[in-house]
Backbone as JSON, one array per atom type, in Angstrom:
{
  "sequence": "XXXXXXXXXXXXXXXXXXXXXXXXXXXXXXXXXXXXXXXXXXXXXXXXXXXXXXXXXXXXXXXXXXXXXXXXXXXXXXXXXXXXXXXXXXXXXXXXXXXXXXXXXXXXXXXXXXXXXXXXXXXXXXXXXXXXXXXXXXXXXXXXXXXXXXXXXXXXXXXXXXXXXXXXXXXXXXXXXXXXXXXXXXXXXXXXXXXXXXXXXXXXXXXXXXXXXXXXXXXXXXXXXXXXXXXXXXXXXXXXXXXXXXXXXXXXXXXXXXXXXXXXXXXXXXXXXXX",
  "N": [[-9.25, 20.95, 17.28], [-11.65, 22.1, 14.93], [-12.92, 21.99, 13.12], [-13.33, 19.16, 10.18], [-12.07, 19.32, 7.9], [-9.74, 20.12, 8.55], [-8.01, 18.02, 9.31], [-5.14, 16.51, 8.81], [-3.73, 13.81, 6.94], [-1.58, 11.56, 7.41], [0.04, 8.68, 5.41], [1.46, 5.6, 5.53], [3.83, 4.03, 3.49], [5.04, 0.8, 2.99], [7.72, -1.84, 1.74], [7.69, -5.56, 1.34], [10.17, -6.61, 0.27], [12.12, -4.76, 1.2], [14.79, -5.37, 2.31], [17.64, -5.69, 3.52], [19.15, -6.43, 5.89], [19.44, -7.23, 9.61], [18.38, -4.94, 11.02], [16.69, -1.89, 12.01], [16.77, 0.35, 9.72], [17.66, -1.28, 7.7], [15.61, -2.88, 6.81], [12.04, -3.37, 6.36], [10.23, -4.95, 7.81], [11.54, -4.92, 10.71], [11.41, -2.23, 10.69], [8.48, -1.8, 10.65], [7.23, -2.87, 12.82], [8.19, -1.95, 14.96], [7.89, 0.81, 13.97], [4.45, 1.03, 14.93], [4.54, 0.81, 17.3], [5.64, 3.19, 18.05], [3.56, 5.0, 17.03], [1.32, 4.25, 17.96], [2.35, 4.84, 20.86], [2.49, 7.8, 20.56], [0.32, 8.55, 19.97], [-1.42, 7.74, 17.63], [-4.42, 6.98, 15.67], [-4.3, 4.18, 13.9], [-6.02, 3.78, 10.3], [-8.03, 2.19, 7.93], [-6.98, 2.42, 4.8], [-9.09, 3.08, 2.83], [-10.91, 4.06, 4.34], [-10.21, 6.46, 4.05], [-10.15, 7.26, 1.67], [-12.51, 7.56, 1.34], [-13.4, 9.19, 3.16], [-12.03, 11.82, 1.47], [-13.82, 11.81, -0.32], [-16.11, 12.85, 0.54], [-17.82, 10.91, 2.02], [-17.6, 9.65, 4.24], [-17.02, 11.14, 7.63], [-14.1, 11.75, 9.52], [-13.94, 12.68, 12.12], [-14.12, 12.92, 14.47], [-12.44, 10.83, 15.32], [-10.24, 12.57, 16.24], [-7.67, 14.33, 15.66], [-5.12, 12.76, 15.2], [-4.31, 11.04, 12.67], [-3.5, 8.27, 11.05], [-2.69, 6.05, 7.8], [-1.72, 2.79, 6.36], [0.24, 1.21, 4.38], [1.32, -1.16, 2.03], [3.54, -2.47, -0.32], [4.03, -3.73, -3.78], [3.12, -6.72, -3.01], [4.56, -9.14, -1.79], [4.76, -12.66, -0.41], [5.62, -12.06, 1.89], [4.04, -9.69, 3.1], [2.18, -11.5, 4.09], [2.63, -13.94, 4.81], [4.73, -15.55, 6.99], [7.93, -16.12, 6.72], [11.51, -17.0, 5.16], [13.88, -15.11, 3.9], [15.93, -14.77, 1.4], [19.62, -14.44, 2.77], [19.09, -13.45, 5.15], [17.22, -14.71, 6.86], [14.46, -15.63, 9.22], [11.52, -14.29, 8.3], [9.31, -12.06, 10.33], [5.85, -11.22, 8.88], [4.05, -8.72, 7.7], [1.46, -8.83, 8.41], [1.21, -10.54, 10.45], [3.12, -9.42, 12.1], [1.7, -6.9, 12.58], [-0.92, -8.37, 13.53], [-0.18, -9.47, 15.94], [1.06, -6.65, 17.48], [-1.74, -5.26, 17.8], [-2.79, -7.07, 19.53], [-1.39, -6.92, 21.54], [-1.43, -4.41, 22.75], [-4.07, -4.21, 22.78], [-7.31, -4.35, 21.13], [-9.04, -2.51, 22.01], [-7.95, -0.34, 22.23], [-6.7, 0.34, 19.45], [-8.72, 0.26, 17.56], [-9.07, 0.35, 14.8], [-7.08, -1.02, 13.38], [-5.01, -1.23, 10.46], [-4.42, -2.88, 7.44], [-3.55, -2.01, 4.03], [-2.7, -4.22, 1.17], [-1.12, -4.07, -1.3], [-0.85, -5.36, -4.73], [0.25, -7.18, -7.37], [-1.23, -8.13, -10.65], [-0.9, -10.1, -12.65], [0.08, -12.97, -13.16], [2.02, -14.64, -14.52], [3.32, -12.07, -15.16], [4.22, -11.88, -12.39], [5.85, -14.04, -11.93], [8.14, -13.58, -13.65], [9.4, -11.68, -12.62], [10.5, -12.77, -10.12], [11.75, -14.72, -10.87], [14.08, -13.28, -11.69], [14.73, -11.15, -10.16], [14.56, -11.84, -7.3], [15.53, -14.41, -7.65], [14.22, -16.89, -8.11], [12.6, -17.38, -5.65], [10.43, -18.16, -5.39], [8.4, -16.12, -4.02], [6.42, -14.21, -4.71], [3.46, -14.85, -5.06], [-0.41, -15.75, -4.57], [-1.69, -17.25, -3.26], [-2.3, -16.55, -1.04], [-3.8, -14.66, -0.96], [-6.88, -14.51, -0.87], [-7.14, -15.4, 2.03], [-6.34, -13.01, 3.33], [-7.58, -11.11, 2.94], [-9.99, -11.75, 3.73], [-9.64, -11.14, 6.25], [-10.2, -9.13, 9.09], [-8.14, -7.15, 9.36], [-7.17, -6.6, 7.06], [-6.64, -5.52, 3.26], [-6.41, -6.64, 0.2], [-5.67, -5.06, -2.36], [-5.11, -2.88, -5.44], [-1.92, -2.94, -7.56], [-1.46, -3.07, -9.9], [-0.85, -4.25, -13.56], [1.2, -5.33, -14.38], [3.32, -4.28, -13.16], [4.46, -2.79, -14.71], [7.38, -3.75, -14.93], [10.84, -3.75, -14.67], [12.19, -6.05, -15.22], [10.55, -7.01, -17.15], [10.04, -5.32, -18.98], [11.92, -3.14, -21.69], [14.21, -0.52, -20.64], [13.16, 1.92, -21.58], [10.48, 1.78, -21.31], [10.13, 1.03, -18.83], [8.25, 1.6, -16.42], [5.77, 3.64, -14.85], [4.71, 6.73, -16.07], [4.96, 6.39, -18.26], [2.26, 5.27, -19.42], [0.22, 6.08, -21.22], [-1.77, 5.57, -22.78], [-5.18, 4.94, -23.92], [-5.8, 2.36, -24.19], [-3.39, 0.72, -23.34], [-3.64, 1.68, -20.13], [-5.91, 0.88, -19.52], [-5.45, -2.0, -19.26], [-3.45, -2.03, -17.53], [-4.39, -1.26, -15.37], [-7.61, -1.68, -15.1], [-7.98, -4.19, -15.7], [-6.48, -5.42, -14.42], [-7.04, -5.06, -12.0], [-9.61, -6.85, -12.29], [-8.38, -8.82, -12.67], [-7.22, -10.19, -9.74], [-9.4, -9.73, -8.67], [-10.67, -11.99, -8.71], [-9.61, -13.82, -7.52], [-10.14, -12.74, -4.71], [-12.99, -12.93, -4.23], [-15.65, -12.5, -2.41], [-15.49, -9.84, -1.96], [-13.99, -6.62, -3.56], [-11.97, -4.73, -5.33], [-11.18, -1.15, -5.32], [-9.2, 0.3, -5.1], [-5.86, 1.74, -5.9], [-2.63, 1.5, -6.36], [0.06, 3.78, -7.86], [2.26, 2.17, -9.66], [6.13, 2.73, -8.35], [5.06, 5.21, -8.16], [4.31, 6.48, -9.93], [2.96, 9.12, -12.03], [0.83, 10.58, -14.16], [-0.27, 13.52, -16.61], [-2.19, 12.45, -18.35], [-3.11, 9.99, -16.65], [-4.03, 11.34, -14.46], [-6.0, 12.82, -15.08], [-7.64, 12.31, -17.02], [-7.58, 9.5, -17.61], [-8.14, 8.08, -14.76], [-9.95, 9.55, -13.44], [-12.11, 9.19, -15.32], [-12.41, 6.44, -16.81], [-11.86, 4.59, -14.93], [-12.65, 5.22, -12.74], [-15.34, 4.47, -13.03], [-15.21, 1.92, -13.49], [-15.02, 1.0, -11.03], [-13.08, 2.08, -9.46], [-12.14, 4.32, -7.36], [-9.75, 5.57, -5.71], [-6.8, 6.79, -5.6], [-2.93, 6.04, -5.12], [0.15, 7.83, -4.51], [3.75, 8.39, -4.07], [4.18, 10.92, -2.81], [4.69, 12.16, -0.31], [3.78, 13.62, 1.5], [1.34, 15.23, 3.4], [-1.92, 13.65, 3.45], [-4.78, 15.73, 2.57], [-8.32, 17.19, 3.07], [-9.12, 18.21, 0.39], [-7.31, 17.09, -1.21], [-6.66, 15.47, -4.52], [-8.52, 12.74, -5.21], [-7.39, 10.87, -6.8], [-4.76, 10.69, -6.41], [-3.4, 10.38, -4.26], [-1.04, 11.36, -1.6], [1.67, 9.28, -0.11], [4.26, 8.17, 2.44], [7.08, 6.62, 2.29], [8.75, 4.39, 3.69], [12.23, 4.02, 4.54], [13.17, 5.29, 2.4], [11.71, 8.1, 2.84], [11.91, 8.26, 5.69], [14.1, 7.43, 7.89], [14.18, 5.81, 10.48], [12.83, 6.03, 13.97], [12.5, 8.3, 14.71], [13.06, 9.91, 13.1], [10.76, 9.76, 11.52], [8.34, 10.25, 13.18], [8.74, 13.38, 13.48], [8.24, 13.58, 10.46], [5.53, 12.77, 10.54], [4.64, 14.84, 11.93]],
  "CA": [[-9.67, 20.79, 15.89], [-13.08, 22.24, 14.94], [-13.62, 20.94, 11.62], [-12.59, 17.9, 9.75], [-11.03, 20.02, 7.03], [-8.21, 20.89, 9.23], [-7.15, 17.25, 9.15], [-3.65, 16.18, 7.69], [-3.04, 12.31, 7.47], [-0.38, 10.7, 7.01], [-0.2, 7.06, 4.87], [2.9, 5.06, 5.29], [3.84, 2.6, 2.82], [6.26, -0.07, 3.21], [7.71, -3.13, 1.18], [8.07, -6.66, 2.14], [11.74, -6.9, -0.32], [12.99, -3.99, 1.51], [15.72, -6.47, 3.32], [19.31, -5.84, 3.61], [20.01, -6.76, 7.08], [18.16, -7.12, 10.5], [18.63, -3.83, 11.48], [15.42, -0.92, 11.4], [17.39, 0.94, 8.77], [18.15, -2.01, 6.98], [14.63, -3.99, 7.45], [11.32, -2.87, 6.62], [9.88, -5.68, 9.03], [11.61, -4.38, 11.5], [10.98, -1.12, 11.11], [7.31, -1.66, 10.79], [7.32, -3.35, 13.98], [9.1, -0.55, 15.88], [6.61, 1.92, 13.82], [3.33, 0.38, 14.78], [4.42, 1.21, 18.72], [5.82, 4.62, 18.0], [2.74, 5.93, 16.45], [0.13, 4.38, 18.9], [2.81, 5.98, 21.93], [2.24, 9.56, 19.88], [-1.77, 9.02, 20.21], [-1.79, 8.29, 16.45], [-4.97, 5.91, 15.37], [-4.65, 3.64, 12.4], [-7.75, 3.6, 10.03], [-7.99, 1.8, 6.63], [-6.72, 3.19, 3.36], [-10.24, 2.57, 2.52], [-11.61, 5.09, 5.2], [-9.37, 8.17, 4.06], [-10.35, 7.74, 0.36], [-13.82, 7.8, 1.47], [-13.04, 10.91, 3.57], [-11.6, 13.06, 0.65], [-15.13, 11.78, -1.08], [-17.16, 13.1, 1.56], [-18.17, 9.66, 2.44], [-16.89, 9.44, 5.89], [-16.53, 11.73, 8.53], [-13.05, 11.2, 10.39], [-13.39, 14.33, 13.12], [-14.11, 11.96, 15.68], [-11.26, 9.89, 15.82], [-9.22, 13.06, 16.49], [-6.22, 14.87, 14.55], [-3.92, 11.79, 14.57], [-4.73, 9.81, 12.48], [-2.62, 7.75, 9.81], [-3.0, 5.06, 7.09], [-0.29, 2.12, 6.61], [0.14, -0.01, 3.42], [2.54, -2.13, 1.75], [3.87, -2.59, -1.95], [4.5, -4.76, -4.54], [2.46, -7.99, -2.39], [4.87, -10.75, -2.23], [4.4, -13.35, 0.37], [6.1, -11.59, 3.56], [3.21, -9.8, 3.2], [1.07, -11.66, 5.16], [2.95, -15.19, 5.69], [5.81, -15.31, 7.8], [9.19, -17.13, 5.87], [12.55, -16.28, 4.76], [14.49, -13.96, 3.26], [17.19, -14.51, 0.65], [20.38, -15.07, 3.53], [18.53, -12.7, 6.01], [16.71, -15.55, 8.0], [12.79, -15.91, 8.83], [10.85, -12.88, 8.67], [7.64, -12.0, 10.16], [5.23, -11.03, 7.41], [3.15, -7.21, 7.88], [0.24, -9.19, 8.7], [1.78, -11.05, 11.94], [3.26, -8.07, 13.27], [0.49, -6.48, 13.1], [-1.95, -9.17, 14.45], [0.62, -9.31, 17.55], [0.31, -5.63, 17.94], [-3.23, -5.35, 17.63], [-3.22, -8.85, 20.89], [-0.16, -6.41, 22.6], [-1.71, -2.84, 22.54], [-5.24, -4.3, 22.77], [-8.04, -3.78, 20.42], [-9.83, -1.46, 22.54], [-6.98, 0.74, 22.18], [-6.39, 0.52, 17.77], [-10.36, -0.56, 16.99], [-9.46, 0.52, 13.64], [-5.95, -1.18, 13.17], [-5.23, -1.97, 9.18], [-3.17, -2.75, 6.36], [-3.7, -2.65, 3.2], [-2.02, -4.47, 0.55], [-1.31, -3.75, -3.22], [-0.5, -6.77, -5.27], [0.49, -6.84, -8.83], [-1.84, -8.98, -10.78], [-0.85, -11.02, -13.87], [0.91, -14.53, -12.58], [3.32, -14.83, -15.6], [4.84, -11.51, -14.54], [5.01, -11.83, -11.1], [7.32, -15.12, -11.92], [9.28, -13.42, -14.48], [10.34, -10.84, -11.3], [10.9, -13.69, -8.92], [12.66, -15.49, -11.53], [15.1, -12.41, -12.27], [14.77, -10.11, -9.13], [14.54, -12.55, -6.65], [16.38, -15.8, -7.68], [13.21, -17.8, -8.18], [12.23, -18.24, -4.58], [8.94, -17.98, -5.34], [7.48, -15.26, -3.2], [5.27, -13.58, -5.42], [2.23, -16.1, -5.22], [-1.23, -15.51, -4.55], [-2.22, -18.31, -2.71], [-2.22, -16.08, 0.59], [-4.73, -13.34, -1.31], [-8.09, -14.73, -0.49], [-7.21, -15.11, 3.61], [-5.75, -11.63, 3.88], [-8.67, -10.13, 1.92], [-11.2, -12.45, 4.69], [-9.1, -10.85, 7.4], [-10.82, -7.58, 8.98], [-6.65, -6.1, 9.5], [-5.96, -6.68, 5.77], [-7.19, -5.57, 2.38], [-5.83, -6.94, -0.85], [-6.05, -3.87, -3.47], [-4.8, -3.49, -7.14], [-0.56, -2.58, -7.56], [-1.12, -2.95, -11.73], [-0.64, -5.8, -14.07], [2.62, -5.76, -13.98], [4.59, -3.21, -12.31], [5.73, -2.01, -16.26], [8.7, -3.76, -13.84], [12.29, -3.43, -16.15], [12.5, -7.47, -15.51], [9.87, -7.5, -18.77], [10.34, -4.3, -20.07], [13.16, -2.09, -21.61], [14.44, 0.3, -20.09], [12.12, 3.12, -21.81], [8.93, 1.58, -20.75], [9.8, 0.43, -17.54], [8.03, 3.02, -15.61], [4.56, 4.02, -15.72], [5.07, 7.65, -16.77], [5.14, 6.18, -20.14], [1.35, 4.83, -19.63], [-0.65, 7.55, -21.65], [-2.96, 5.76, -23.94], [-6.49, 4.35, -22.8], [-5.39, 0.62, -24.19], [-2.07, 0.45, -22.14], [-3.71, 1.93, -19.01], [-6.71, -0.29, -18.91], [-4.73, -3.39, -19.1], [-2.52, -1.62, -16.36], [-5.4, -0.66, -14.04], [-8.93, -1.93, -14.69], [-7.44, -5.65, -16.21], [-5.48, -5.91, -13.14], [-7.98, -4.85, -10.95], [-10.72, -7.91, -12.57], [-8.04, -10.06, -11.93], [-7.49, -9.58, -8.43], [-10.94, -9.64, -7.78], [-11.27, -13.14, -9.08], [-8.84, -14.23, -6.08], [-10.78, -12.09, -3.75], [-14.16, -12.94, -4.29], [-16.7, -11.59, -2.97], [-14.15, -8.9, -1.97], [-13.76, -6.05, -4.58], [-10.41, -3.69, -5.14], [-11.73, 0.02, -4.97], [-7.84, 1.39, -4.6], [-4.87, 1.59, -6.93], [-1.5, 2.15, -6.12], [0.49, 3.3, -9.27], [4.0, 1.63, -9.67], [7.07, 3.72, -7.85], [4.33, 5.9, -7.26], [4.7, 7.2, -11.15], [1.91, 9.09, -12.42], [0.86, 11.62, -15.79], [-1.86, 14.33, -16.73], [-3.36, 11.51, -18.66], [-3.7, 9.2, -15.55], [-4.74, 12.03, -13.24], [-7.06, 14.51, -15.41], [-8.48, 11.55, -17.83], [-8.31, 7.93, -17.36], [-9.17, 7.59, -13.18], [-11.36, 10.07, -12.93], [-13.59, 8.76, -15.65], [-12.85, 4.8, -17.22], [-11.06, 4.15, -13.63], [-14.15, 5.37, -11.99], [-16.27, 3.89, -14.04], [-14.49, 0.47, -13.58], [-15.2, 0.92, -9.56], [-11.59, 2.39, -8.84], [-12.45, 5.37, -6.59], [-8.73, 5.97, -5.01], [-5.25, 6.07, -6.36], [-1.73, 6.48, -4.53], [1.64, 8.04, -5.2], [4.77, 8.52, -3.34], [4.16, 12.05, -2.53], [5.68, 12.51, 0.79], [2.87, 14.99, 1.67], [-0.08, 14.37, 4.37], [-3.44, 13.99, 2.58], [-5.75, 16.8, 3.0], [-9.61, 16.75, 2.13], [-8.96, 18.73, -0.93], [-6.9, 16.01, -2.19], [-7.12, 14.94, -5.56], [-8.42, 11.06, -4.57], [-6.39, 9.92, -7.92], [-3.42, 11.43, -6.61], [-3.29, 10.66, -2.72], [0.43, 11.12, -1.55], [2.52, 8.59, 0.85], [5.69, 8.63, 2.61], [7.87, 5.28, 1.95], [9.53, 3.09, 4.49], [13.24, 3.88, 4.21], [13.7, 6.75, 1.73], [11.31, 9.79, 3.32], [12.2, 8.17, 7.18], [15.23, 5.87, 8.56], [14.29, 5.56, 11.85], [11.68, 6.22, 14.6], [12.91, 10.05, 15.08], [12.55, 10.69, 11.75], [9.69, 9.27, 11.23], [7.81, 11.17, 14.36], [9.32, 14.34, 12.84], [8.11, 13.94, 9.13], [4.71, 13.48, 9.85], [3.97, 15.52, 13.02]],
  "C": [[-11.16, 21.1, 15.8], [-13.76, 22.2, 13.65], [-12.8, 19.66, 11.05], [-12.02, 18.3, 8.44], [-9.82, 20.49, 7.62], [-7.65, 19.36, 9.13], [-5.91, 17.1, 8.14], [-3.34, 15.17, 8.27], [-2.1, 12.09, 6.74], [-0.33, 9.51, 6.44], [0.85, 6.87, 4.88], [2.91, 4.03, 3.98], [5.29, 1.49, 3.12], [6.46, -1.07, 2.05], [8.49, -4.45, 1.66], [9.64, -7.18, 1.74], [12.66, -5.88, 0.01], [14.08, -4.49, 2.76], [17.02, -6.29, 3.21], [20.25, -6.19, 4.78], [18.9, -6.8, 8.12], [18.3, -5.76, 11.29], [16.73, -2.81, 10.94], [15.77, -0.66, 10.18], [17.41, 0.29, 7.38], [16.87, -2.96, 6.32], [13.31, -3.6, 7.39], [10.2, -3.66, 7.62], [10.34, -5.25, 10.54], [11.29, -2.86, 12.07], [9.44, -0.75, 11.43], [6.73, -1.68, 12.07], [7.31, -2.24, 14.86], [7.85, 0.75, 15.66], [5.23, 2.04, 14.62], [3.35, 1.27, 16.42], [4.92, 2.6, 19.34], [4.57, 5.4, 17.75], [1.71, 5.6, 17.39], [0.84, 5.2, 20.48], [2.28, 7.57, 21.64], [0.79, 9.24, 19.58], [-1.93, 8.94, 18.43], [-3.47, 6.39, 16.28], [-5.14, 5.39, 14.13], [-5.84, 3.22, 11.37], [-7.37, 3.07, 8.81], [-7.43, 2.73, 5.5], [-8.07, 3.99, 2.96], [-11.09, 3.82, 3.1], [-11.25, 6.59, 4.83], [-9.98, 8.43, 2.7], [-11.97, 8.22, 0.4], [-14.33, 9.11, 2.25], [-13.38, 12.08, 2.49], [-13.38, 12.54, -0.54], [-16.65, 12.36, -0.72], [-18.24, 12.19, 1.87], [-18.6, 9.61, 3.62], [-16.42, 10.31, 6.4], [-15.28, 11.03, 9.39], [-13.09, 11.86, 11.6], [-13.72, 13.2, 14.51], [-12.9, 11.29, 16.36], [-10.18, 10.88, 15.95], [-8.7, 13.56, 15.57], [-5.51, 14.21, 14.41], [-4.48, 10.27, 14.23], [-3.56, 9.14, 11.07], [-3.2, 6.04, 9.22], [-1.75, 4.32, 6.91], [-0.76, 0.99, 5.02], [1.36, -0.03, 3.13], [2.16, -2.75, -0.01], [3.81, -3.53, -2.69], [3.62, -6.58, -3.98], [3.78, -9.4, -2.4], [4.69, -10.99, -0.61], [4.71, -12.71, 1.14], [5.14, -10.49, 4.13], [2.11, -9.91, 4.38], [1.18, -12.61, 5.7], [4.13, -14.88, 6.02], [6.66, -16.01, 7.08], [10.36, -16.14, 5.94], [12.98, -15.49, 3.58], [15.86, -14.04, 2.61], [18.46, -15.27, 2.15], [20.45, -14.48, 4.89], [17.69, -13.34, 7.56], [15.1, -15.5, 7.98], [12.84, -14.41, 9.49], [9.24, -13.16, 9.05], [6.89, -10.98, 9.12], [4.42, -9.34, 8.26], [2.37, -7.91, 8.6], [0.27, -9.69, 10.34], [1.73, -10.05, 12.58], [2.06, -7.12, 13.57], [-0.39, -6.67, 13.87], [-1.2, -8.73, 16.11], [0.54, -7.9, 18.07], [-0.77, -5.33, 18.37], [-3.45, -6.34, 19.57], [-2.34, -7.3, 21.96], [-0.73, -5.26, 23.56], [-3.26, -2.97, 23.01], [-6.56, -3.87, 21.94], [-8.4, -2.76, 20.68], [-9.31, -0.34, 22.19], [-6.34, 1.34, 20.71], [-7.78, -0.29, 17.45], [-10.12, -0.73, 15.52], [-8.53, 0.13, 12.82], [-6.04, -1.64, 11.57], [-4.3, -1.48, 8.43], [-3.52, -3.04, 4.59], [-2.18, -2.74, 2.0], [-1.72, -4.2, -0.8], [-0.21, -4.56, -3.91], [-0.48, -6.4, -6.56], [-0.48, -8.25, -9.44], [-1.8, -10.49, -11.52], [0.67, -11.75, -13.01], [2.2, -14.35, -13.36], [4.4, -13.53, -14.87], [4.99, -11.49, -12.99], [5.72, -12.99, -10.56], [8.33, -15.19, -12.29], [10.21, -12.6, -13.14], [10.34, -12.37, -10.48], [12.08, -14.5, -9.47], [14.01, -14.68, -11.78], [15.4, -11.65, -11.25], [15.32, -10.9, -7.7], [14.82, -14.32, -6.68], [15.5, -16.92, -7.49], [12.72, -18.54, -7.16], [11.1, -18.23, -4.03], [7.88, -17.14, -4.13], [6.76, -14.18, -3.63], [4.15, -14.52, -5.87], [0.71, -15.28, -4.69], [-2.39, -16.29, -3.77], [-3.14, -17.74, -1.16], [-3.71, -14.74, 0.16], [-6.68, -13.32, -0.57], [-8.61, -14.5, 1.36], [-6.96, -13.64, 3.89], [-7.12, -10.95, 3.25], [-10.1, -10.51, 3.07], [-10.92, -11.25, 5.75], [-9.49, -9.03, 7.92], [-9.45, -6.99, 9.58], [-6.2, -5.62, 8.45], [-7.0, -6.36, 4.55], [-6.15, -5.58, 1.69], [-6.16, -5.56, -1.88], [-4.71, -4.07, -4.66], [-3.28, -2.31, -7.47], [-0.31, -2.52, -9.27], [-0.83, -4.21, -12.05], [0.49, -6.28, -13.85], [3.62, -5.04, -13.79], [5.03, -2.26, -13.78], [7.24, -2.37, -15.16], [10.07, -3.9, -15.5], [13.13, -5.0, -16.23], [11.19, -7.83, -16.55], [9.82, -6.73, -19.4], [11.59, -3.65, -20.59], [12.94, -0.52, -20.98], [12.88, 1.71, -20.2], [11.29, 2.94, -21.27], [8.67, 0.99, -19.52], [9.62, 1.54, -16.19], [6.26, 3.29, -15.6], [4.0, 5.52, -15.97], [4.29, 7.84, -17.82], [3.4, 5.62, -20.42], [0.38, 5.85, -19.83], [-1.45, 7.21, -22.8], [-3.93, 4.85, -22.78], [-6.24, 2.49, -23.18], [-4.34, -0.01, -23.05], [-2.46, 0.71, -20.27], [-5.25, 1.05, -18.68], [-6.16, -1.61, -18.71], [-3.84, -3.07, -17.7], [-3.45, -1.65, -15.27], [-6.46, -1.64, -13.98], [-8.64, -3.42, -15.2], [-6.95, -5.6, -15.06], [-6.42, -6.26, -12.16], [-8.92, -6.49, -11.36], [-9.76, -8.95, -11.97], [-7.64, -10.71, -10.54], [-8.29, -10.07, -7.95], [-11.26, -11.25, -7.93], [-11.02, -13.96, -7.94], [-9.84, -13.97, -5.01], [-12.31, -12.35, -3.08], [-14.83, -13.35, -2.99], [-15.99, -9.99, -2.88], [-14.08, -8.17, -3.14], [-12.67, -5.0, -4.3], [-11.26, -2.29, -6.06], [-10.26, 0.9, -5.26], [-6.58, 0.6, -5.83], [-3.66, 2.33, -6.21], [-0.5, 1.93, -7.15], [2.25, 2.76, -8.6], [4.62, 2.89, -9.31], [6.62, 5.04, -7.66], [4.02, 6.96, -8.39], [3.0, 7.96, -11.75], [1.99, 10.97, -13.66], [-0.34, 12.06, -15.8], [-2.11, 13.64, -17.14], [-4.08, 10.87, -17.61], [-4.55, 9.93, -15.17], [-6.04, 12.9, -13.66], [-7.57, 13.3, -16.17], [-8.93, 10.33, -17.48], [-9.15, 7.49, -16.08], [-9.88, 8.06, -12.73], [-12.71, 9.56, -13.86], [-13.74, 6.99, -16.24], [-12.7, 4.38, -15.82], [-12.23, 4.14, -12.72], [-14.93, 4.71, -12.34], [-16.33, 2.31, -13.55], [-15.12, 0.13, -12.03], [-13.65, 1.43, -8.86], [-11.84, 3.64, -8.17], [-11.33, 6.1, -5.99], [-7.4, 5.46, -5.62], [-3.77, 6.69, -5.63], [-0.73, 6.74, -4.87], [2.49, 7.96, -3.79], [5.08, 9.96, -3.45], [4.73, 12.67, -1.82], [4.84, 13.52, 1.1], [1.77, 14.03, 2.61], [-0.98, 14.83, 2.78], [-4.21, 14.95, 3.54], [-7.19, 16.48, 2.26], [-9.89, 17.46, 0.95], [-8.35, 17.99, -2.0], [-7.67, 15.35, -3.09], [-7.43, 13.29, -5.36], [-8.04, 10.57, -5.63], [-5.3, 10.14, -7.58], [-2.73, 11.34, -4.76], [-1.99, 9.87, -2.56], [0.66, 10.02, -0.13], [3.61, 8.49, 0.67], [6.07, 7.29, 2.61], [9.03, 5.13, 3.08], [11.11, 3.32, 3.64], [13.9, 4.75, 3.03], [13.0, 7.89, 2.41], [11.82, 9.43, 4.65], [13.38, 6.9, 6.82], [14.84, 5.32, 10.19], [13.07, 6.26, 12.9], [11.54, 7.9, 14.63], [12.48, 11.11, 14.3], [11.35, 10.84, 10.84], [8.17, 10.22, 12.2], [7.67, 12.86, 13.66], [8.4, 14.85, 11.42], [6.36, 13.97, 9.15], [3.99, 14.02, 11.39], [3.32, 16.74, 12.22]]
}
């Protein structure tokens, strides 16, 4: 590699309600797990979200740390997360944050200096009880209690998932999407309202990164609101479900990731998609 424009990273994302069994396939705990020791075997080094957006800003030089490099976050924030508990009739799960730590002790620092996860949390309380109450059978694992330690924690950053998902347990159908978010009232309450509140948890801690819902995004978002109120606000980086490495040409409102269990099933495929 003889410039740092030839890089192509990779960002995984995962979610902590992706549970249907204890199987990889089935399990995004497990698969994370399994991931974490596939990608440091294949020489890959994990660097912050945080570090890549600052890349495509010409912030941060990456050429150092090589050609493999990849980013790892995780959706929606509910507790599994970052505390360890159960799962619906699935049993106890360890949380992102565990597995990780234990990696990190396994593998040795020396060997992932730069290990990290960040998180993207939805902000407004009310709805992230109405989903627990309707999605998840009111077993309260959309809380916030856990936001402040994971945000202390130099493995973990808390960042801003939207007020409230536009999730289709408070909206109808039409508007449950964020597509449909194309005026500057609806998308500040979505973005830069979310983001304040967040931060209040966080403090001194500030959320820099946005990851839009199901990864949905519109020429308004991308050509108007985050490049200039979004910016403005302190939002510097925004994520989709692209399925594409980031390159340093990338639009940093628009930076793609591959999802835990629809772009990969399994270690093979996973190796494969983003060699």
């Amino acid at each position: 590699m003889s410039a740092p424009e030839q890089l192509r990273v990779p960002i995984l994302a995962y979610h902590a309600s992706n549970i249907t069994g204890n199987v990889y396939q089935l399990n995004d705990h497990i698969a994370f797990e399994n991931d974490l020791y596939t990608l440091h075997h294949a020489g890959y080094q994990i660097v912050p979200l945080l570090w890549i957006a600052q890349w495509l800003h010409g912030e941060r030089d990456l050429s150092a740390l090589g050609n493999r490099i990849i980013g790892l976050s995780c959706d929606d924030g509910l507790d599994l997360d970052y505390k360890n508990g159960r799962y619906f009739d699935f049993g106890p799960q360890r949380s992102f944050y565990h597995i990780l730590k234990d990696f990190v002790a396994d593998v040795g620092q020396i060997n992932q200096p730069h290990a990290h996860l960040t998180s993207f949390v939805i902000a407004c309380p009310e709805a992230r009880k109405k989903i627990d109450d309707v999605s998840l059978n009111s077993h309260q694992l959309l809380n916030h209690d856990w936001w402040q330690s994971a945000a202390n924690d130099d493995l973990m950053a808390i960042e801003n998932h939207g007020w409230d998902h536009r999730h289709p347990d408070i909206y109808p159908t039409e508007h449950a999407n964020f597509i449909s978010v194309e005026d500057e009232d609806t998308a500040t309450k979505q973005v830069i309202q979310a983001k304040n509140l967040i931060e209040r948890h966080i403090l001194p801690h500030k959320t820099t990164q946005f990851a839009y819902p199901w990864g949905h995004t519109n020429e308004f978002l991308l050509n108007e609101f985050m490049p200039k109120q979004a910016q403005q606000a302190g939002i510097t980086a925004a994520y989709t479900c692209g399925a594409e490495h980031v390159t340093v040409d990338c639009n940093p409102y628009s930076i793609p990731r591959y999802v835990c269990g629809f772009n990969w099933k399994s270690p093979k495929q996973l190796l494969a998609l983003i060699g």
